[in-house]
Structure formats: structure tokens, C-alpha cells
KOLTOR-938396 format. One record per residue (C-alpha): residue number from 1; residue in three letters; x, y, z. Coordinates in pm, 1 decimal, m for minus. Example, Ala and Ser with C-alpha at 12.3 -4.5 7.8 and 13.67 -1.06 7.14 Angstrom:
BEGIN
R    k    r         x         y         z
R    1  ALA    1230.0    m450.0     780.0
R    2  SER    1367.0    m106.0     714.0
END
This chain:
BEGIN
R    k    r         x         y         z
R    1  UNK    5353.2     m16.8    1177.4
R    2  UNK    5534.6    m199.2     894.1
R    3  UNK    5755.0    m443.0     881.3
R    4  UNK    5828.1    m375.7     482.9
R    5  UNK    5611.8    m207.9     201.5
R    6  UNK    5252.8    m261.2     242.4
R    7  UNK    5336.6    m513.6     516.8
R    8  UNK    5183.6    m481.7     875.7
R    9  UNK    5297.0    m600.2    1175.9
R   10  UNK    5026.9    m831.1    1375.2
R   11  UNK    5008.4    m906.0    1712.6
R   12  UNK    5066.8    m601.3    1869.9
R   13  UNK    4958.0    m568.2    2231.8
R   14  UNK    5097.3    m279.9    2309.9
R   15  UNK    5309.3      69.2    2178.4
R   16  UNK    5571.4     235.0    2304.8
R   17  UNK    5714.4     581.1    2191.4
R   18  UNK    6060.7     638.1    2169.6
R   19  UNK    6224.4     907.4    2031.0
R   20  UNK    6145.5     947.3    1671.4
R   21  UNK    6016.5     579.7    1669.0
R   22  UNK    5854.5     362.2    1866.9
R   23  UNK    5871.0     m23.3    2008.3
R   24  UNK    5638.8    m304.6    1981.9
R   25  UNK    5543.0    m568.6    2183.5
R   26  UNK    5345.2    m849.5    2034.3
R   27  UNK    5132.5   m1134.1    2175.1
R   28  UNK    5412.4   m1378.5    2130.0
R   29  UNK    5687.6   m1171.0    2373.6
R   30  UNK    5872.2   m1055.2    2130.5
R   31  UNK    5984.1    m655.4    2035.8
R   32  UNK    6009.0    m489.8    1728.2
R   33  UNK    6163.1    m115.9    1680.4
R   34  UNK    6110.6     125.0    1427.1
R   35  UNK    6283.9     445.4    1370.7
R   36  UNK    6550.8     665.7    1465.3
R   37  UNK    6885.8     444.9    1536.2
R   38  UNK    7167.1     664.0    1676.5
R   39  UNK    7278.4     552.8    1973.3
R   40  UNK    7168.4     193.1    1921.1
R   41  UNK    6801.7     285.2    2021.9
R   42  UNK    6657.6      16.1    1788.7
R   43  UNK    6848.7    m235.3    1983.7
R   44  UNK    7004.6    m446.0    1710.2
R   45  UNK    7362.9    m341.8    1797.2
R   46  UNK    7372.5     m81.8    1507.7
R   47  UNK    7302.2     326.7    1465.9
R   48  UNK    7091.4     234.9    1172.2
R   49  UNK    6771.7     385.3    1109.7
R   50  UNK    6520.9     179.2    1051.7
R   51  UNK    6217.1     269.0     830.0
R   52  UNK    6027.8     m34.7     864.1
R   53  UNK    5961.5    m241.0    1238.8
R   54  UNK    6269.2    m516.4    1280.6
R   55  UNK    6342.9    m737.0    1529.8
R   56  UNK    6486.7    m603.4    1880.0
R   57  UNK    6807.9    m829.6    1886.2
R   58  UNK    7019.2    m972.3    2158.1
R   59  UNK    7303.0   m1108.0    1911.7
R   60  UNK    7288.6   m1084.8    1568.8
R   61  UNK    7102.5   m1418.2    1514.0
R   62  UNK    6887.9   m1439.8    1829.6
R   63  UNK    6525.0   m1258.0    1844.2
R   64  UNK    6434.9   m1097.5    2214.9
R   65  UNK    6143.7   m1285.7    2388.5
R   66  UNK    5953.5   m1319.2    2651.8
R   67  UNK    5913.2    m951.8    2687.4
R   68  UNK    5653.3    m877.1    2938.2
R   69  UNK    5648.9    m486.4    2894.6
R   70  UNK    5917.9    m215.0    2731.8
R   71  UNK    6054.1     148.8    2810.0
R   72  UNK    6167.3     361.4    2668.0
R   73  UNK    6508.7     543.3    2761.5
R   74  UNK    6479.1     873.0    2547.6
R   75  UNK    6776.4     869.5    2331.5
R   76  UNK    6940.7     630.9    2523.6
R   77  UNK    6761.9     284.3    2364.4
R   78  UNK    6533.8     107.4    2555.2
R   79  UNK    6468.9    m137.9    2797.4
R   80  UNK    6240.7    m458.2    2844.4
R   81  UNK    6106.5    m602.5    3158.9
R   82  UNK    6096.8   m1002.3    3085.6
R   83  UNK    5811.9   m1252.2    3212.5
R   84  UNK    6112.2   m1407.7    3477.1
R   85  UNK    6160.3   m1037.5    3610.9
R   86  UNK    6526.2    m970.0    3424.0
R   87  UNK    6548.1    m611.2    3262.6
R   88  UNK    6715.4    m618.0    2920.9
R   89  UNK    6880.3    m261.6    2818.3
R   90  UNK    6971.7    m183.7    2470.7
R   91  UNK    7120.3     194.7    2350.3
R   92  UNK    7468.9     375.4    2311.6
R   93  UNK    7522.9      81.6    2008.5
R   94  UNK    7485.2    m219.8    2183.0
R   95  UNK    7302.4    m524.3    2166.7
R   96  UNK    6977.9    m629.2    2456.0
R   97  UNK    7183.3    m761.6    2734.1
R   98  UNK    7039.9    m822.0    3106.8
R   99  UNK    7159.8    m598.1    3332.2
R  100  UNK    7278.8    m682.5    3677.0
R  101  UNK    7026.9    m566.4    3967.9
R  102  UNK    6932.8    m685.1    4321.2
R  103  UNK    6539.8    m741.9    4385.3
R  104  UNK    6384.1    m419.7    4577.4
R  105  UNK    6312.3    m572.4    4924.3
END
């Protein structure tokens, strides 16, 4: 993975297909997403495609983190399971945002 030309992205602790793409989690909690865009898959609130590994975004200037592991929702987006136990869900154009659930008793 790059995050431009001839630039790698370190950290990585773990890979995550998605269609035509992939996500990245690295060592510090954070996600990156490369690939494929349309339906807001690379979870940066746009249908861009993106060539090189960005940022997974939950507003336009705030990075995700604290990511403890991340899913992939075919051509839906994605999703992130944080360290607290939220579940972020990104796809269909917009923006990482925790969704509402009740804990599994």
C-alpha cells in the first residue's frame, strides 16, 4: 500500500479487503482506504476513487481513531469496531458515524 508515489504506508497491523480495495489498520488506531469509492466505501464522505491509501474520515477535518478492528460491507463501505466497543459505519456517501446499538446480553 501507498499513500502517494513511491510512498508506503507503515504501521500496518492488519488488511482488510473490500471490494476493489482494501482498508488498513495501523498500530496507532487509525484506518486508511484505498480503492474503489462509489458508494462512499472509502469512507471520506465522497464516491471518489482513490489510487493511493487516505485517511478514513469522520468529518472532513477529523482522522478516525482508536479503531480496534474493521469490516468490510461489500459495496456498501465499511465498518470499524472501536477500542470503547462503538461501531463506526461508513458507505452509500457518507462520512464514519457511530451507529446506534444496544449491547448483546
Amino acid at each position: 500500500m501507498l499513500t502517494a508515489a513511491n510512498t508506503p504506508l507503515t504501521g500496518v497491523v492488519d488488511v482488510v479487503r473490500k471490494y476493489s480495495g482494501g482498508y488498513a489498520l495501523l498500530q496507532d488506531g487509525s484506518a486508511y482506504a484505498w480503492g474503489w469509492g462509489v458508494n462512499g466505501m472509502n469512507g471520506n464522505g465522497s464516491q471518489s476513487d482513490n489510487l493511493y491509501a487516505q485517511p478514513i474520515m469522520t468529518s472532513a477535518s477529523t482522522q478516525l481513531s482508536g479503531v480496534k478492528q474493521l469490516f468490510d460491507r461489500y459495496i456498501y463501505g465499511g465498518a470499524a469496531l472501536m477500542t470503547d466497543g462503538q461501531v463506526y459505519s461508513w458507505g452509500q456517501g457518507q462520512p464514519p458515524e457511530a451507529m446506534a446499538m444496544d449491547p448483546i446480553a
